[in-house]
Residue, then its C-alpha position, 0 to 999 in steps of 0.5 A: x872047707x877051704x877058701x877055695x872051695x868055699x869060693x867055688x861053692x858060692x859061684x855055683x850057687x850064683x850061676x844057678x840062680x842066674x840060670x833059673x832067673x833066665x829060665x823063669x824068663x822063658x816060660x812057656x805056658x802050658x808047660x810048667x817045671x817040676x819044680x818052681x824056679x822061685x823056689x829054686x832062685x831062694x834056695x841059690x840065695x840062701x845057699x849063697x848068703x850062708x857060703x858069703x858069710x863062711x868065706x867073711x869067716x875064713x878071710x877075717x878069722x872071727x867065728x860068732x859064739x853065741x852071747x849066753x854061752x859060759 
């Protein structure tokens, strides 16, 4: 991926968190989503950390190896 894409990926995932972070402020009782928003909100988080750290990767060119690999 691109750093572009990458860049547009990450927004993405932000504004989807946001927008559920708002939805789960307008809850209704009584009428509950398909889907919880907090696992929503989790999986925008963990989506976002993993495209930070592809664009730290893309904008530094450092790529991790693991430790025990010969």
């Amino acid at each position: 991926m691109s750093i572009l894409v990458t860049s547009i990926a990450l927004v993405t995932a932000l504004a989807v968190y946001a927008f559920s972070w708002w939805k789960e402020r307008q809850y209704q009782p009584g009428n509950p989503p398909l889907i919880p928003l907090i696992y929503v909100q989790i999986s925008a988080l963990i989506v976002a950390l993993v495209l930070a750290a592809h664009l730290i990767s893309i904008t530094t060119g450092l790529v991790w190896e693991p430790p025990f690999r010969r």
